[in-house]
N, C-alpha and C positions, 0 to 999 in steps of 0.2 A: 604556501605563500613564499618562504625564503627559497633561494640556489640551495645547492647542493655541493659538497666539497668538491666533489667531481666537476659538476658542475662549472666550477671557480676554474678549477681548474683546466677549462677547456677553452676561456676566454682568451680572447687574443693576447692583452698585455700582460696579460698570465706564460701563455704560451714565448712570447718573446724572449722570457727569460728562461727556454728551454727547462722545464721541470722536470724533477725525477722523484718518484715515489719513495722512500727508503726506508719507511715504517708504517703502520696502523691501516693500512688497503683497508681494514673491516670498517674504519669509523670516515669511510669515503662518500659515503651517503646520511652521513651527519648534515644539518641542515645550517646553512652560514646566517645568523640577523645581524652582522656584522663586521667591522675588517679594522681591527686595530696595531699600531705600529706603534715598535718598544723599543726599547733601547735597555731596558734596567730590568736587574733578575725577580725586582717583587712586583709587577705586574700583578700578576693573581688577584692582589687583594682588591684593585679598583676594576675588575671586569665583572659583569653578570651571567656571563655562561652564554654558547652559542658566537660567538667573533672568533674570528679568520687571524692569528697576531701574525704579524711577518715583525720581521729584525734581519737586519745584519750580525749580528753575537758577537757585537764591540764592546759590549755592555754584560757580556754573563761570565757565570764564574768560570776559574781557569781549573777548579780541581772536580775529579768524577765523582764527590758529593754533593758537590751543587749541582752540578747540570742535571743531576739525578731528582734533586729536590725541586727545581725551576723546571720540568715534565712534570712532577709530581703536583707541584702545584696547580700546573694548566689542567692539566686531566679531574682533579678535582673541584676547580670552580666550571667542569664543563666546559672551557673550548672546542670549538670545532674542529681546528686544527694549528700547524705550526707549519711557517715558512719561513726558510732561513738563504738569505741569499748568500754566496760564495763569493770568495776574492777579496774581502777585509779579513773579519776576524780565522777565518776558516778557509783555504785556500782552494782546494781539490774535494775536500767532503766533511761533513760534519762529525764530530767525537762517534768512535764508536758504542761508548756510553749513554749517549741522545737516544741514537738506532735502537738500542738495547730497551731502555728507560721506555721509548714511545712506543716501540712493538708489546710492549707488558700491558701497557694502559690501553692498548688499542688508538692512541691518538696518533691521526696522520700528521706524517716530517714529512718534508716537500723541502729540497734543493732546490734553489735557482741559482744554476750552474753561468748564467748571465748577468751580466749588471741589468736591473732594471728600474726606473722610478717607481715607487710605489706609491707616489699617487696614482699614478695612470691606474693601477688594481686595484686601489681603494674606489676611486670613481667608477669604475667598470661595474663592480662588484655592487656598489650605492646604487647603485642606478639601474642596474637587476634587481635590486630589491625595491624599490621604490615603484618600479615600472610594474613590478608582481602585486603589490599592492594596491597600485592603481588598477590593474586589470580585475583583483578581487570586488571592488569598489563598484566599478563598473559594471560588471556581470553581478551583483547583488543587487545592484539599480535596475538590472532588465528582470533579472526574479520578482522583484516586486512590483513592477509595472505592469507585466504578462499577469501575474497572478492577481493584480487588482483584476486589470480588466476581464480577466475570467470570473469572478467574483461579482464584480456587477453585471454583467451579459448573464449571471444564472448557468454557467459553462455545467453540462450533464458530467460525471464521473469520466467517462471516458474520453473527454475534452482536455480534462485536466490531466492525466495521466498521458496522453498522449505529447500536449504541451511540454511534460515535467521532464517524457523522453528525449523530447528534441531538444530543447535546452542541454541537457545531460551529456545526451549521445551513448548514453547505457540504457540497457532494457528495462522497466520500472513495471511492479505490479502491485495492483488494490488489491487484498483479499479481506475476508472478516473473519472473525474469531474462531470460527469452525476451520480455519483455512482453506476457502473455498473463495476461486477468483474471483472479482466482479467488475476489474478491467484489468487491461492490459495492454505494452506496446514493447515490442521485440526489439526495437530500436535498429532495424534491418537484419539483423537474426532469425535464425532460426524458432517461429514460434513453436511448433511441433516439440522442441526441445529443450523450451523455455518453461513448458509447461506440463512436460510428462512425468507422472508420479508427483506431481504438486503440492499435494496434503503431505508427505510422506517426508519430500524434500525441506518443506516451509516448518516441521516443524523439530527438525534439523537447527534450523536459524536461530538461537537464545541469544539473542544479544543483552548486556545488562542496562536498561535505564530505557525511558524513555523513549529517545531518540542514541542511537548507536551502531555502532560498526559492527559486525560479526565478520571478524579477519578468518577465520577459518573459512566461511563459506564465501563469502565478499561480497555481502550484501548489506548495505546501509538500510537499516530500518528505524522506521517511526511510527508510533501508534497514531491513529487518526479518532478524532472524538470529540463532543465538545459538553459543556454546562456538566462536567463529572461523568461523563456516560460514553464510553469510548467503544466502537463498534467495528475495529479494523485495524492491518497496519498497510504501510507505503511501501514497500519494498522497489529500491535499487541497487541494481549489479553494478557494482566497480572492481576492477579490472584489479585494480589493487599495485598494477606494474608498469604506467603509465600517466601520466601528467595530461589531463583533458585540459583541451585551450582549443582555440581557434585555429590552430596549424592544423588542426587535426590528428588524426589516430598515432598514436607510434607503431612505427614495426615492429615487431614480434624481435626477440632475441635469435640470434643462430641457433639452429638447435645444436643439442650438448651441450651447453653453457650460455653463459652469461654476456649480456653484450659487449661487442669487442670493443677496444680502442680504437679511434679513428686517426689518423693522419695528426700528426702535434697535440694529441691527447696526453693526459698523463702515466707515466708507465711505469710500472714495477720492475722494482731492481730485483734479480734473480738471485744475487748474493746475498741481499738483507743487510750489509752489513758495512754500506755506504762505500765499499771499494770504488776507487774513480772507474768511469769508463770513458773509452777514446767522444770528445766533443762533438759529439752528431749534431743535426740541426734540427730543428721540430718537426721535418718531414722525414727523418731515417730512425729508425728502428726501435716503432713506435709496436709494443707489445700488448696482450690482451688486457684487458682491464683486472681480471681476476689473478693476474701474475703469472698464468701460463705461458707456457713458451710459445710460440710463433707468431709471424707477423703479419699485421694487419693490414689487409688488403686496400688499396684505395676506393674501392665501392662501400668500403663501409666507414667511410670519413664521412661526417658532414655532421646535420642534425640529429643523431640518432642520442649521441651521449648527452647534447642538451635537455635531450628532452624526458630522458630517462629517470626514473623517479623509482625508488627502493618500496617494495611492498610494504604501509604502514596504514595511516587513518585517510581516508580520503579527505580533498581539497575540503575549504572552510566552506565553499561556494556549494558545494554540491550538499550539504547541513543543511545550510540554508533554503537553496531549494529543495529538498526534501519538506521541509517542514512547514514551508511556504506554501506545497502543494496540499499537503496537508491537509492544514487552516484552509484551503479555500472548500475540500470536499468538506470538510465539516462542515464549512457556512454553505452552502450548497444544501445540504441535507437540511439543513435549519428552512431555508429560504421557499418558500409556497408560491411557485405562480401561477394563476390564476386568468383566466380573460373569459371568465363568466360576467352578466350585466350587474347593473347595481344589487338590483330585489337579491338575485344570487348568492350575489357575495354576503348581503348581509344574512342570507340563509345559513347559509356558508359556516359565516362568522358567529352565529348563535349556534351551530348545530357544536360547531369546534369547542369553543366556551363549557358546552353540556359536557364532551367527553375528556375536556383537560381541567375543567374547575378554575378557568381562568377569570370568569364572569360570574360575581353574585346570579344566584336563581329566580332572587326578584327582579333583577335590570335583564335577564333572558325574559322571563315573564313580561316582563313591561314593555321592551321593545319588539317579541314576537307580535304581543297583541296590537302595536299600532301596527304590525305590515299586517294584520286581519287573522292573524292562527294565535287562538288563544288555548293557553296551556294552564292556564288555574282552574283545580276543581275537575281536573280530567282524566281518561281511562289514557295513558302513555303506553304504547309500545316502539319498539326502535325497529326498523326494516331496513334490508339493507339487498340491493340489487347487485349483482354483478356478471362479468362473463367465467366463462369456466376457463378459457384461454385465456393467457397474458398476454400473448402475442399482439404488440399492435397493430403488426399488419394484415393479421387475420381477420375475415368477417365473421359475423355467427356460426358461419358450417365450419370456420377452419379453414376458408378459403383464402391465399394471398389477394392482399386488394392496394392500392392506393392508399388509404386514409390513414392517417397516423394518429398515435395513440389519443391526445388531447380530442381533437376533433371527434374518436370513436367514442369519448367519454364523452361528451358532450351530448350527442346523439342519444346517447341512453338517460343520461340527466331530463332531457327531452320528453324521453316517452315515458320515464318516470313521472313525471309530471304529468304528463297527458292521462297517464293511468291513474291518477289523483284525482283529475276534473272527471274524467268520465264516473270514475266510483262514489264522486261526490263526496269525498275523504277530505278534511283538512289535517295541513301537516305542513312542517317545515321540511322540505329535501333540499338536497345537493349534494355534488361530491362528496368525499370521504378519505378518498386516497387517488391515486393514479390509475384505479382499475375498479371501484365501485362510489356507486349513488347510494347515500340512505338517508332514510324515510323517518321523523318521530311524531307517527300521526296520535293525533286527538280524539279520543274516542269520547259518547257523553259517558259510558259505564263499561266495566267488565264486558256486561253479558254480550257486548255487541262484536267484540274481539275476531271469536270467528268469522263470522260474516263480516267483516269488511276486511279482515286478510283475504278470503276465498273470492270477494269480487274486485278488490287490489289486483290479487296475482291473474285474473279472469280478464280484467281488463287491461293488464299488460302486456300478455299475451294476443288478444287481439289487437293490441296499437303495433305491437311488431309487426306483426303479418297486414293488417288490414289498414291501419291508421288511414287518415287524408287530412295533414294539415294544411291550414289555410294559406300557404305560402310557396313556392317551388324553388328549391336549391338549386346549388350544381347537381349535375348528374352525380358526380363522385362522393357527394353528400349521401343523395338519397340512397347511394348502394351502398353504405356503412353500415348501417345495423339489419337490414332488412326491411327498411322503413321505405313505405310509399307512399307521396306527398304528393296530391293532384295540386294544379296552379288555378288563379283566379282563369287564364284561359288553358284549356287543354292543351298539351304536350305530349309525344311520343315519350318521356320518360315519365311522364305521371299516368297515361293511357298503360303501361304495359310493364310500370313497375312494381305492380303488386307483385302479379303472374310470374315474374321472372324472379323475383325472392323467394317463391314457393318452390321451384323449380328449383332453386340453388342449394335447394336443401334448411332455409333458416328454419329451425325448429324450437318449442317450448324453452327443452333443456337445455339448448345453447346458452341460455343466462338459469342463476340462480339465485331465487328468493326466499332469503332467509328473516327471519323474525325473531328475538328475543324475548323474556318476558314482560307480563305487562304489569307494570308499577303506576300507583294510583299519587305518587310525587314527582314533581318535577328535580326535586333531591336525587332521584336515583333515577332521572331519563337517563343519564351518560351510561349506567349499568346494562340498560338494556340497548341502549346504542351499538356499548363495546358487544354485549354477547351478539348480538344481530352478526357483526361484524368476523368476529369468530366463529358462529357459524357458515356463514358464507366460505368463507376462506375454507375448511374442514369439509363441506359438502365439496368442492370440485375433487375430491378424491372417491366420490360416491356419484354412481353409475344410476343412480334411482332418477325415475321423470317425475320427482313430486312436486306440486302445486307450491308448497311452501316448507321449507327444512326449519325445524325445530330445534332445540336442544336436545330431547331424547335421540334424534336421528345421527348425534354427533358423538363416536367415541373418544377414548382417551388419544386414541395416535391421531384421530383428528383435527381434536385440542392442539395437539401438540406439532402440527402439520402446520396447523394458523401461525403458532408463536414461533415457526421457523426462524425469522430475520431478527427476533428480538434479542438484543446482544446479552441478557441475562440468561436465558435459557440456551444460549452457547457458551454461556461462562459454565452455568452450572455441569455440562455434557463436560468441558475438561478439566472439572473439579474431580468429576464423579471416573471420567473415563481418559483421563489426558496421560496419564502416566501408565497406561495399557498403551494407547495408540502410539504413543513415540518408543514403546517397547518394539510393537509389532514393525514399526517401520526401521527399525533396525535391524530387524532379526526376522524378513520377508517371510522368509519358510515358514514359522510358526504357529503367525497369527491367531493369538490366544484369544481376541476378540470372541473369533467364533466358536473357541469352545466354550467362554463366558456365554455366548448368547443360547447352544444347545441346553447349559446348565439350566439357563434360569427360563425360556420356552418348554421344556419339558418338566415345570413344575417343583424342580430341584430333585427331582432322580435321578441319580448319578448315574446309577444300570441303564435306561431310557436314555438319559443324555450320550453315555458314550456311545451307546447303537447307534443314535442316528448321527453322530459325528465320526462315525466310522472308525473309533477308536479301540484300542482295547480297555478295559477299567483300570487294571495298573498305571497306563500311560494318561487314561483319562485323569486318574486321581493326581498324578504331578504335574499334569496339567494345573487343576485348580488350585493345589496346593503355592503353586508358582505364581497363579492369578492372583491369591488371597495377599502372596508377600509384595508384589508390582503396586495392589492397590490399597495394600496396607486393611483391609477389610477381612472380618469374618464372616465367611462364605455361605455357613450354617445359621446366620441370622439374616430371619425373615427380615427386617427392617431395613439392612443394608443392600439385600437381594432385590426386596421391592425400590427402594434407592437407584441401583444399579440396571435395572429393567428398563422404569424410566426412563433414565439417561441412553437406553441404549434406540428406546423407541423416539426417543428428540435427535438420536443422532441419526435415526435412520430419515428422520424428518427435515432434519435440515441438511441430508445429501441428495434429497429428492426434488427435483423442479417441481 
C-alpha cells in the first residue's frame, strides 16, 4: 500500500533536487507511511517508524558523536530514510561520519544537491500514499461486489476461481486435502505447467496459519471450509517481484541483475563516502540501481522503477481476495439448488432431515404421512439409484450427448418414480446428491423385503428401456436416459424412440441399485439411507450386472472408494501417510511409498516383500527401517500395519476417479 524509498525517490520534486544515493542502497525498498521535516537533533522520540525525514542539518550537532547518535536514533525508531538537502548547513556533501553511521544501520542518506521546497515532496509523496490507499479501498469494493454476486448466482467452483484469477492476474488453484485439483485458472500461463507434478509441488507449500504467504514458493494460500469442517485450500501464485495494479504486468528485470536506474532516478555513489562529484543534471549519469557501474540506457527510463516492488508479502488486496473467494466456495458448497416441484422437494426435504437429524422423527412421520407415505409401524429400507458414470454429458452407454447433468438427474428421479407406481411400492424418493436418486420404501413387514427390491429394480429396468409416459418432451429429453415417451398424438420421436435406445447400447448396468438394510424404525431410516448410498458409490467399481448391490457385495476398498471426498478420511491418509509422501516428493528416486505398500500386500514378509519389489533384503530392510523413523511407527506391529494399510487403500481411493 505505501511507495517505496525508491520509489520517492523517483518522483519528480524529488528528482529536481538532483539526488544522490550516499549510504543504505539495502534499505531502498523500505516502504515510506510517511514524510517528515526536522530541523532538531531529537526528532526520534516523536516519530512512529516508517517516515521519509528531510532536513536542511541547520539544526544538528556539529561534533561526530552526535550526528552518530542522530542516525543512531533514526535507524532505531525505524525510519525509512534520511534526506538531507545541501547548501545551508552542509555545502558540497554531508559529514563523512553520516555516510559512515547510515551505511552500518542500513538506512538510506539521499543528498539533494539542489535547493528544493519540500513541501512540493511531502505533497507528492502524501498524495502517493493516499491515492495507494484509495486504490486499495477501491479494488476491495470490486472483491466484494463480484464475490457477492457469485455467491448469490450459486457461482459452480470453477466460476469462482476463475473470477479470483482475473481479478488477480495470477494463476489460482482449488485443491482438497489429498492435494488433488478440483479447479483451476492459468491466468494465461502455461496450464501444462501449472500443474505438473501437482501433489508433489503443493505439498512443498507449508505456509503457517490460516491464510498465509509461503515466500519460498510464492504462493498465497488459504484453507477453504466452513461450520469447523474445512475441505481444501485456495491457492495463488504471486510473482512476489512486482506490484499488480491496473497499469499492468511489470517487466521483467534485465537479466543479470537487478533493475536498472532509469533517466533522473536515484543513483549510487561509487565512492560511498560522499565525495562531491561535478553537478550533473538528472538526466547525466544516472547509474544502476544496485551501485554497479554503468549507464543506464534511455530505454530503460520511464515506469519500470515506479513500479518495482522488493519480494515480500503480497498486496493487502490480493488477502483479501483470496479469502473472499474462499468464503464464497464454502457457501457454494453449503447452498442446494434444486428445481424439482413442490411434492419433490418436500420428498427431498424429509428424505434430507432422515440422513442429517435435522428433523425430529415424529414431524418426518407426521408430514410424510399427509403427502400419503406413511412410515409408522413399517418394514424401512433405504435404495439408492444411480449411474455408474459421472459424466454429465454422458448417456447411459457413455455416449456424449446434449443433456446436462441436472436435467440427466432429473430423468432418472423420473423413472424412479415410475419404477415405484408400476411396483406398486410406497416410499418417499428424490435426489440425494448431484448424481443419485433414493428411495426409503415402506414395506408392511420384513418378509416382503426381497420381493419388492426384485420387482423395484424389475421395473426400472423396463421403464428405462420400454416406459411410455404420458407426455412428450423435447427430443433432447427423451434421449437422456434411454427413456422413450410416446405423446398424447404420435411422433417420430416417440414412434422410434424406443428402438433407437436399444440400439444405442442403454443397458441394465448402466445405472446401479443399491439397497441397505432393513430397519423396522424410522430412528435408523438415515442408517440405512446412508449405507444404500455407500453402497452405490463402492459398486461403480464393480464390473457385476446384479439386479441389486448389497452390502455383502461391497468391500473394504469400496467402502473406502465412497468416502473418497470426505475431508476426514483425507485427514486421516495425511496423518497416517503425510510425512512419507512429502519424503517421497523430495527425494523422487526413492519412493518408499512402495516399498511400504510391497511390506504390508505381502502379509508383512519381508523376503516376499522385497522379491516382488525387486530389492535385495539388505536394501529392503533399510528401506523399512527408514519408513518406520519418516513415520515414527513400529513396523512389526500388527495394529499400526493394519492402520497403515488402510490409509494406503483410502489413498489409492481418493487418487482414483
Amino acid at each position: 500500500m505505501f511507495p517505496t524509498v525508491r520509489e520517492v525517490l523517483a518522483l519528480d520534486p524529488v528528482r529536481h533536487g538532483a539526488p544522490r544515493l550516499v549510504a543504505g542502497d539495502a534499505g531502498l525498498d523500505r516502504p515510506v507511511r510517511w514524510v517528515h521535516v526536522t530541523e532538531v537533533p531529537d526528532i526520534a522520540t516523536l516519530l512512529g517508524g516508517g517516515e521519509l525525514v528531510l532536513t536542511t542539518g541547520i539544526g544538528l550537532p556539529a561534533d561526530d558523536a552526535g550526528l552518530r547518535a542522530f542516525i543512531g536514533d533514526l535507524a532505531d525508531v525505524g525510519v525509512s530514510g534520511l534526506v538531507v538537502e545541501l547548501g545551508r548547513r552542509y555545502l558540497t556533501a554531508v559529514p563523512r561520519v553520516m555516510v559512515a553511521a547510515a551505511e552500518r544501520r542500513g538506512l538510506p542518506l539521499v543528498e539533494l544537491r539542489r535547493a528544493t521546497p519540500f513541501v512540493r515532496i511531502t505533497e507528492a509523496v502524501h498524495a502517493l500514499i493516499v491515492d495507494a490507499q484509495l486504490t486499495e479501498l477501491r479494488a476491495a469494493e470490486e472483491i466484494h461486489q463480484r464475490f457477492t454476486e457469485l455467491s448469490v448466482e450459486g457461482a459452480d467452483p470453477a466460476e469462482v476461481v476463475r473470477q479470483a484469477a482475473e481479478l488477480a492476474g495470477c494463476p489460482v488453484v482449488l485443491e482438497n486435502l489429498s492435494r488433488q485439483v478440483l479447479a483451476y485458472d492459468p491466468a494465461g500461463e502455461s496450464a501444462e505447467l501449472l500443474l505438473d507434478g501437482w501433489e508433489q509441488h503443493s505439498r512443498g507449500i507449508r505456509p503457517a496459519g490460516r491464510t498465509a504467504y509461503d515466500a519460498d514458493s510464492g504462493w498465497l494460500v488459504t484453507t477453504v471450509g466452513a461450520r469447523g469442517q474445512d475441505w481444501g485450500r485456495l491457492l495463488l501464485r504471486w510473482p512476489g517481484g512486482g506490484e499488480l495494479s491496473t497499469r499492468g504486468p511489470v517487466p521483467p528485470p534485465p537479466a543479470g541483475g537487478r533493475a536498472q536506474a532509469g533517466a533522473g532516478q536515484p543513483v549510487a555513489d561509487a565512492d560511498r563516502a560522499g565525495a562531491d562529484r561535478p553537478a550533473a543534471g538528472p538526466e547525466v549519469g544516472a547509474r544502476r540501481a544496485d551501485g554497479r557501474g554503468g549507464d543506464a540506457g534511455p530505454d530503460q527510463a520511464g515506469p519500470l522503477a515506479a513500479d518495482v516492488r522488493s519480494p515480500g508479502t503480497p498486496p493487502t488486496r490480493l488477502t483479501i481476495l483470496i479469502e473472499r473467494a474462499a468464503s464464497t466456495l464454502a457457501l457454494g458448497r453449503l447452498i442446494r439448488r434444486d428445481a424439482e416441484g413442490l411434492e419433490r422437494q418436500l420428498h427431498r426435504t424429509l428424505l434430507t432431515a432422515l440422513l442429517d437429524h435435522s428433523r425430529p422423527v415424529d414431524e418426518v412421520a407426521l408430514r410424510a404421512k399427509a403427502l400419503g407415505v406413511t412410515l409408522d409401524r413399517r418394514h424401512l429400507v433405504g435404495v439408492v439409484v444411480r449411474y455408474r458414470a459421472d459424466d454429465p454429458d454422458a448417456g447411459p452407454s457413455g455416449d456424449a450427448g446434449p443433456q446436462a447433468g441436472p436435467a440427466r438427474l432429473r430423468d432418472l428421479a423420473e423413472a424412479v418414480g415410475q419404477a415405484l407406481r408400476d411396483a406398486k411400492l410406497t416410499a418417499l424418493t428424490s435426489a440425494v446428491d448431484d448424481q443419485a436418486v433414493g428411495a426409503l420404501l415402506a414395506l408392511p413387514d420384513p418378509a416382503a423385503e426381497e420381493k419388492a427390491l426384485a420387482a423395484f429394480a424389475t421395473a426400472l429396468r423396463r421403464v428405462r428401456l420400454d416406459a411410455t409416459p404420458p407426455r412428450s418432451p423435447a427430443p433432447r429429453q427423451a434421449a437422456a436416459v434411454g427413456l422413450a415417451r410416446p405423446t398424447d398424438a404420435p411422433s417420430r420421436t416417440a414412434q422410434t424412440g424406443a428402438g433407437a435406445h436399444r440400439s444405442a447400447g442403454a443397458s441394465p448396468a448402466a445405472v446401479i441399485v443399491a439397497a441397505g438394510s432393513g430397519v423396522v424404525s424410522l430412528r435408523e431410516a438415515g442408517r440405512s439411507l446412508v449405507e444404500a448410498r455407500q453402497i452405490a458409490e463402492a459398486a461403480r467399481r464393480d464390473r457385476r450386472d446384479l439386479a441389486i448391490f448389497r452390502l455383502p457385495h461391497v468391500g473394504l476398498a469400496g467402502l473406502l472408494h465412497l468416502l473418497r471426498d470426505e475431508p476426514r478420511l483425507q485427514t486421516f491418509v495425511e496423518r497416517e501417510l503425510g510425512a512419507l509422501l512429502a519424503y517421497d516428493a523430495q527425494h523422487p528416486r526413492e519412493q518408499l511409498l512402495g516399498t511400504l505398500r510391497a511390506y504390508l500386500e505381502q502379509g508383512r514378509n519381508k523376503s516376499a516383500a522385497a522379491a516382488a519389489a525387486h530389492l535385495s533384503r539388505p536394501s529392503f530392510y533399510e528401506r523399512l527401517a527408514r519408513i518406520g523413523r519418516i513415520l515414527d511407527v513400529d513396523l512389526d506391529s500388527v495394529e499400526a500395519c493394519l492402520s497403515l494399510h488402510v490409509a494406503l487403500l483410502a489413498l489409492d481411493a481418493v487418487r482414483t476417479p
